[in-house]
Every structure is written in structure tokens, then in C-alpha cells.
MOPAC internal coordinates of N, CA, C and O (Angstrom, degrees):
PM7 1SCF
backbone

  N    0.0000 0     0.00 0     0.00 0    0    0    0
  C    1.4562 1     0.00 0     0.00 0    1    0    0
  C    1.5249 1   108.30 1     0.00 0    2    1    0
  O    1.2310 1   117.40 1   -42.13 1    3    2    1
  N    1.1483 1   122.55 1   137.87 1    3    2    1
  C    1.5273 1   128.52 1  -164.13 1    5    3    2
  C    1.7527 1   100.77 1   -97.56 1    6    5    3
  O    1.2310 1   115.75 1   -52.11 1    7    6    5
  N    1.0051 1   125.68 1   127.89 1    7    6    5
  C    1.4877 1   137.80 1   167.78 1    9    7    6
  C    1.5453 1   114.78 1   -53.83 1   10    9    7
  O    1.2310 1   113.28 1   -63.64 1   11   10    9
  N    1.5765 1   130.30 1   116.36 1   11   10    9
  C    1.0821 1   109.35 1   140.17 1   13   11   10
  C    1.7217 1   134.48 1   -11.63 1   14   13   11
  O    1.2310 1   134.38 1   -49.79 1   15   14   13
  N    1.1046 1    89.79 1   130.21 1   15   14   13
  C    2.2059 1    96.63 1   162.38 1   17   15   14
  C    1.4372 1   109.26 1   -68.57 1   18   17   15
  O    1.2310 1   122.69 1   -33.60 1   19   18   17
  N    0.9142 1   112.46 1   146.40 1   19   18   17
  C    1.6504 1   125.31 1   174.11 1   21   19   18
  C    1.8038 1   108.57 1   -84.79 1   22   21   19
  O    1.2310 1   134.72 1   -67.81 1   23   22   21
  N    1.2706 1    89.13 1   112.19 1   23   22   21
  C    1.4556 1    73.31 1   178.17 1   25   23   22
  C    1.4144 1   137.58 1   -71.74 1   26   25   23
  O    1.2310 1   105.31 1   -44.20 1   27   26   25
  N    0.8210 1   144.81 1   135.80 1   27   26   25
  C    1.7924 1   149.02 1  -151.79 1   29   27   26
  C    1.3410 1   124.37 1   -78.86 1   30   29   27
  O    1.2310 1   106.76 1   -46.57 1   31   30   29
  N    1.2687 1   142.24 1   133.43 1   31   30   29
  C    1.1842 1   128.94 1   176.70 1   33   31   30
  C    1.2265 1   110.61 1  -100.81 1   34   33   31
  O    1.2310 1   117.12 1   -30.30 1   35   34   33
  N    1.6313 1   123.09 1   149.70 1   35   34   33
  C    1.4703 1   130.14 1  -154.66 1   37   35   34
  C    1.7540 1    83.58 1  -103.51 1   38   37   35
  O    1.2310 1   132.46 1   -39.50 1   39   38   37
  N    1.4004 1    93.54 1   140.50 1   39   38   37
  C    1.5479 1   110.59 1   179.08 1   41   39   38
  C    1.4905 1   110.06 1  -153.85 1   42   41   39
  O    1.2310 1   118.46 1   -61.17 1   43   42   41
  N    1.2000 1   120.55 1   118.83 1   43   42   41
  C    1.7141 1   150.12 1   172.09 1   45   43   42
  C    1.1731 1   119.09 1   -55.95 1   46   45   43
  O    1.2310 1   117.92 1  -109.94 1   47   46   45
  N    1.2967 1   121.56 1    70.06 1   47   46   45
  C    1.7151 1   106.99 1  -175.20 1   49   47   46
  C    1.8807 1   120.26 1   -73.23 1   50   49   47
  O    1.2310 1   119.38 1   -51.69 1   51   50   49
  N    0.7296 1   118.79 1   128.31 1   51   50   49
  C    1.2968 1   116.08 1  -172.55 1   53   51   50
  C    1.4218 1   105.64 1  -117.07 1   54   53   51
  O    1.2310 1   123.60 1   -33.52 1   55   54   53
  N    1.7057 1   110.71 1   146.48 1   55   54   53
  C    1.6567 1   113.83 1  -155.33 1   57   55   54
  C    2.0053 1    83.30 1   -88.13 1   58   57   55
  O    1.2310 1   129.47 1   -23.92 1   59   58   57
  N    1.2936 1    99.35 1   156.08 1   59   58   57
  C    1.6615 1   106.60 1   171.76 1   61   59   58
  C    1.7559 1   104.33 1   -70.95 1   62   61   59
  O    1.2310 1   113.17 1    -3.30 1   63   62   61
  N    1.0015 1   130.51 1   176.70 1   63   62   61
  C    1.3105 1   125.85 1   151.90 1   65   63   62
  C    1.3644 1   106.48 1  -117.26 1   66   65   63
  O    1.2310 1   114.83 1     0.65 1   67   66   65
  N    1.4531 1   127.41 1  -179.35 1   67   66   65
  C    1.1913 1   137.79 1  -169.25 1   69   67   66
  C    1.5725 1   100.23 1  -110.73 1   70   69   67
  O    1.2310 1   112.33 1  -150.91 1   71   70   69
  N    1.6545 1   132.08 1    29.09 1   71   70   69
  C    1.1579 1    85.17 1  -162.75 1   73   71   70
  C    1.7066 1   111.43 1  -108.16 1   74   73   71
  O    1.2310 1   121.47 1    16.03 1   75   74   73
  N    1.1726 1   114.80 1  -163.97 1   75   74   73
  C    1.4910 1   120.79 1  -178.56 1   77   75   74
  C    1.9474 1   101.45 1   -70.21 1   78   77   75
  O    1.2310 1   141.38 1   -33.73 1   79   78   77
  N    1.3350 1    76.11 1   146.27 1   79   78   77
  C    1.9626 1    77.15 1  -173.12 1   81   79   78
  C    1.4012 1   100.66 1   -93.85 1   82   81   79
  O    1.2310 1   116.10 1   -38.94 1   83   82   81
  N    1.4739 1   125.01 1   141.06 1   83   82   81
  C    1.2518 1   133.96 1  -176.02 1   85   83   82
  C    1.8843 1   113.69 1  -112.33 1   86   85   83
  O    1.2310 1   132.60 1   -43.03 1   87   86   85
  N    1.5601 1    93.26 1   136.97 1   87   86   85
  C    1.4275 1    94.50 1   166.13 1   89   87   86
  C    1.6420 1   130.35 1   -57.39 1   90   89   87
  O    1.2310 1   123.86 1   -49.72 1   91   90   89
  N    1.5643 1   110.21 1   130.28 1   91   90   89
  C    1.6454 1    85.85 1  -168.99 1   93   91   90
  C    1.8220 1    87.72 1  -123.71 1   94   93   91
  O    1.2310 1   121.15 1   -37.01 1   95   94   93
  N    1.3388 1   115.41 1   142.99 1   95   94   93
  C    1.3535 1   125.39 1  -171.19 1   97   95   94
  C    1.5372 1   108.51 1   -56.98 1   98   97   95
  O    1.2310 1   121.39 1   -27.89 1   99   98   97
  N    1.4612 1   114.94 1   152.11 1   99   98   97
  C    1.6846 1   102.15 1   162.53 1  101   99   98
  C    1.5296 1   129.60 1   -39.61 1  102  101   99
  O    1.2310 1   125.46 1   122.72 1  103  102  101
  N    1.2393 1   107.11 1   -57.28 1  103  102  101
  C    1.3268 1   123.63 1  -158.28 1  105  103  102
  C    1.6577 1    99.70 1   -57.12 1  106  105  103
  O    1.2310 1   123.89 1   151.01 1  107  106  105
  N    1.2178 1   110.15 1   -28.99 1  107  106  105
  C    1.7298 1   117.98 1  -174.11 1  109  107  106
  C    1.1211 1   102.85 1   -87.13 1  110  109  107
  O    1.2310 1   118.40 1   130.84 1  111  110  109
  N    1.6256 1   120.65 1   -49.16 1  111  110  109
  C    1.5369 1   124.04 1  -179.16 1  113  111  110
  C    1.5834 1   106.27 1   -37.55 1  114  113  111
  O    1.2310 1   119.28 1   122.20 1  115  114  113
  N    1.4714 1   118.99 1   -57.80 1  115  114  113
  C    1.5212 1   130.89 1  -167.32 1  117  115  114
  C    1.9209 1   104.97 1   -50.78 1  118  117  115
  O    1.2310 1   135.13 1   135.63 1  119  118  117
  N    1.7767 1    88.32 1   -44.37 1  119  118  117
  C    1.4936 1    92.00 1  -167.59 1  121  119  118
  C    1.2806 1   109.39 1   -84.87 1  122  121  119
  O    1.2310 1   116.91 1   174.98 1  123  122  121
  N    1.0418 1   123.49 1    -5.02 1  123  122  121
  C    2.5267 1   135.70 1   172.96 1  125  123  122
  C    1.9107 1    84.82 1   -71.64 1  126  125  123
  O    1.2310 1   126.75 1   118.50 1  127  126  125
  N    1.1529 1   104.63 1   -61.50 1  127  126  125
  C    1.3701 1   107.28 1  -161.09 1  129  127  126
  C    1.6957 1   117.91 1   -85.17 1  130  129  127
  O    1.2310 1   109.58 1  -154.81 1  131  130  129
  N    0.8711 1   137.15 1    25.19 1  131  130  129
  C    1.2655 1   161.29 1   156.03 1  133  131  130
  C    1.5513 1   104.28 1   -88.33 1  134  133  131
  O    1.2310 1   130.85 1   104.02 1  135  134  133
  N    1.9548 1    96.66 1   -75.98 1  135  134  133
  C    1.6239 1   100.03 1   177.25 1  137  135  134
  C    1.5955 1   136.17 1   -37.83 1  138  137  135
  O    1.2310 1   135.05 1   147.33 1  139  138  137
  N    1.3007 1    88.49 1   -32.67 1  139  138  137
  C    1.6631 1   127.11 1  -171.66 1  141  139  138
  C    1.6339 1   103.37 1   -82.10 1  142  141  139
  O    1.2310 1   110.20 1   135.03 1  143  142  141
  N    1.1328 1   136.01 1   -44.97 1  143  142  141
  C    1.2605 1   131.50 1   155.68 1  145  143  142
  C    1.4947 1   127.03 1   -60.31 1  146  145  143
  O    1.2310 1   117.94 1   152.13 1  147  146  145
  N    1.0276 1   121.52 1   -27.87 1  147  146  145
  C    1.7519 1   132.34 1   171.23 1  149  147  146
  C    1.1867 1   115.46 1   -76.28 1  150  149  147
  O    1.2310 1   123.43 1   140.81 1  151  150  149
  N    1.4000 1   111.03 1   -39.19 1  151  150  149
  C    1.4392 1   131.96 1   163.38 1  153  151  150
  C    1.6836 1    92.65 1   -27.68 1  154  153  151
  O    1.2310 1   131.60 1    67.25 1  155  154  153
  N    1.3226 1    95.21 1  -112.75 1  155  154  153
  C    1.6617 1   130.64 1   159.78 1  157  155  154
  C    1.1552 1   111.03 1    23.48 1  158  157  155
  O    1.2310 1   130.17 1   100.85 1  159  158  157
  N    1.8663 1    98.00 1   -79.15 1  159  158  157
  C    1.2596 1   121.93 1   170.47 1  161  159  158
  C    1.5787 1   118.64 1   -21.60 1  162  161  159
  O    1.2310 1   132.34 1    97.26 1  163  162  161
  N    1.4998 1    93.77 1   -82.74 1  163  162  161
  C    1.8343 1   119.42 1  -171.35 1  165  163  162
  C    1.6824 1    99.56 1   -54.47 1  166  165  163
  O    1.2310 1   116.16 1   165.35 1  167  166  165
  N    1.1167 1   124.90 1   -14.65 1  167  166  165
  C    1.3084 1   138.19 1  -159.82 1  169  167  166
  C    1.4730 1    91.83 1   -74.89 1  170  169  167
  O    1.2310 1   128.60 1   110.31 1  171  170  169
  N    1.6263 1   101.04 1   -69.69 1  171  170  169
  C    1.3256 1   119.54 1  -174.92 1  173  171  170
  C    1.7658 1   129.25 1   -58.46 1  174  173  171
  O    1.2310 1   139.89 1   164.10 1  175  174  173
  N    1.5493 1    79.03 1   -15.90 1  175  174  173
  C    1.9728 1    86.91 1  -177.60 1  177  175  174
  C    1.1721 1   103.30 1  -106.98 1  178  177  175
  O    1.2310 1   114.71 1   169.80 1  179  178  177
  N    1.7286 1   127.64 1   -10.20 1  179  178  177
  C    1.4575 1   116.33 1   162.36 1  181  179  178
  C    1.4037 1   103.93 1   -57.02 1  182  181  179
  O    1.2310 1   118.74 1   114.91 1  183  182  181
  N    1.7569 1   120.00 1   -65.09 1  183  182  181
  C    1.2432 1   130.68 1  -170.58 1  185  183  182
  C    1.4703 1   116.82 1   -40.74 1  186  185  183
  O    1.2310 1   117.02 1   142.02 1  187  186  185
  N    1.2342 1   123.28 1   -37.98 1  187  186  185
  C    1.6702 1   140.35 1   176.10 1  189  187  186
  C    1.3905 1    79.73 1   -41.08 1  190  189  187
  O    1.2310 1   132.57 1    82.29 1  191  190  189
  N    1.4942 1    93.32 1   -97.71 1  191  190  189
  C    2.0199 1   113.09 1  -174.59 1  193  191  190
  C    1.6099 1   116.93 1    -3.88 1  194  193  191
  O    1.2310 1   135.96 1   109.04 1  195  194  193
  N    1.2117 1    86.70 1   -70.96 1  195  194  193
  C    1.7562 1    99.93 1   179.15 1  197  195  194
  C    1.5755 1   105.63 1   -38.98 1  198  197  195
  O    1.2310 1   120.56 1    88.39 1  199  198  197
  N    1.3055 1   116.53 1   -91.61 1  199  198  197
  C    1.2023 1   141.38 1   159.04 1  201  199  198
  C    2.0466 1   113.53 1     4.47 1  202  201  199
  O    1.2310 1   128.96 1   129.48 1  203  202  201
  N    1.2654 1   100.34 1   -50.52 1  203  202  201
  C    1.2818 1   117.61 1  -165.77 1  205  203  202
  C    2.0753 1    97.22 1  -103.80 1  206  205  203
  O    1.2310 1   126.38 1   161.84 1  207  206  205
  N    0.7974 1   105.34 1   -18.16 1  207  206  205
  C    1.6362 1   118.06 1   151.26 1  209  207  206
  C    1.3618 1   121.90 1   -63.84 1  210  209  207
  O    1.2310 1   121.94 1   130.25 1  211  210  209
  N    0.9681 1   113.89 1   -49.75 1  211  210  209
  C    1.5918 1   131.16 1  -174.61 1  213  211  210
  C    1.3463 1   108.64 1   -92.13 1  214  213  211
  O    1.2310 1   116.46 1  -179.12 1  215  214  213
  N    1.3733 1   124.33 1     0.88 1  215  214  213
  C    1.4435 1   125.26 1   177.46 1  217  215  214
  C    1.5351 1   117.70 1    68.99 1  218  217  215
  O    1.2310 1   123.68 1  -176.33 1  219  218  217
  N    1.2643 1   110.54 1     3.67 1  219  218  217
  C    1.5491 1   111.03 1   161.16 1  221  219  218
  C    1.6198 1   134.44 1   -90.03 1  222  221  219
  O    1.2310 1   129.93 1   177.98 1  223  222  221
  N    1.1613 1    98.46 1    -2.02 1  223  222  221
  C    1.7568 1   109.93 1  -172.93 1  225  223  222
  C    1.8164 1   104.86 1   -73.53 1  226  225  223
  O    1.2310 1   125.43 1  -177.10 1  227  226  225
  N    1.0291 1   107.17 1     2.90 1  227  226  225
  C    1.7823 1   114.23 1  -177.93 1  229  227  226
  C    1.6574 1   106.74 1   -84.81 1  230  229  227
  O    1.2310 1   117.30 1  -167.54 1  231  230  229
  N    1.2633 1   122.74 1    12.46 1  231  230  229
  C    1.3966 1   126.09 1   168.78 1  233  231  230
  C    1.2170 1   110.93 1   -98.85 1  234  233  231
  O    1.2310 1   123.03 1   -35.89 1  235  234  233
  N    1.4313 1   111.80 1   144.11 1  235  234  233
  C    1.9040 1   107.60 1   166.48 1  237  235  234
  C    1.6402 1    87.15 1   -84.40 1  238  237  235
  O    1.2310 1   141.13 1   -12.61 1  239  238  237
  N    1.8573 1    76.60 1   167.39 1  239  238  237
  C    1.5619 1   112.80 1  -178.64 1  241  239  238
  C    1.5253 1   112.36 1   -60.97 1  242  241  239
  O    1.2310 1   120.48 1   151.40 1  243  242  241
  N    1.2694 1   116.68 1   -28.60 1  243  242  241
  C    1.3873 1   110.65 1  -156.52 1  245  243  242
  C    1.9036 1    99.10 1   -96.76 1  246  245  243
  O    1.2310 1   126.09 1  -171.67 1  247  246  245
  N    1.2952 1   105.91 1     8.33 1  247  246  245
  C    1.6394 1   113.00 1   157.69 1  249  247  246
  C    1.7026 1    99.62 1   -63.32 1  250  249  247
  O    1.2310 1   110.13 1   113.58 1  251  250  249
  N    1.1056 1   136.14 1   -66.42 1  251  250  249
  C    1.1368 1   131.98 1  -158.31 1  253  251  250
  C    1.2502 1   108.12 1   -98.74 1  254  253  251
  O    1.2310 1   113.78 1  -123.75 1  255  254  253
  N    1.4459 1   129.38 1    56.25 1  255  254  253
  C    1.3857 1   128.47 1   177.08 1  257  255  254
  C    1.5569 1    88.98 1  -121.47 1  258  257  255
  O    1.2310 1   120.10 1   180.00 1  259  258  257

């Protein structure tokens, strides 16, 4: 009997750049990393969605730890 395919997860590779790293002020640092957590966040609750679309979101988390 032949196995289902696994279905694949889509992933974005993005090239590094080379460039010089720049100082970024506090006040911005707070606000990169704020942004950067919501990011994340919304990231993670699209993936839920999906997940629970596809009828796989019925696993706990600690399956894939």
C-alpha cells in the first residue's frame, strides 16, 4: 500500500545581505520590537487558522516539541 505525500510547508527563503549594521536609537529599538512581536504573533494565529482549516489544528502543541 503506497503512503500518502506529506504535505509541505511553504517557506520564504530570503538572501542575507552584507550590509553594515546600524545603530538604531532606544525609542525605535522599543518600537522594532513591539512591531516584531505582533508580527510573530499574527504570524502564529494565521498558522492556527490554516491548520484548523485543514483539519489538523486538533493536536496539542506539545506533539511537536
Amino acid at each position: 500500500m503506497k503512503r500518502p505525500a506529506k504535505q509541505l510547508d511553504t517557506q520564504m527563503n530570503l538572501p542575507l545581505l552584507s550590509a553594515p549594521a546600524t545603530a538604531v536609537p532606544d525609542h525605535k529599538q522599543k518600537e522594532l520590537a513591539l512591531t516584531l512581536m505582533e508580527l510573530l504573533i499574527n504570524a502564529a494565529r494565521a498558522n492556527n487558522l490554516m491548520l484548523s482549516a485543514n483539519g489538523g489544528g486538533d493536536e496539542s502543541p506539545e506533539a511537536h516539541r
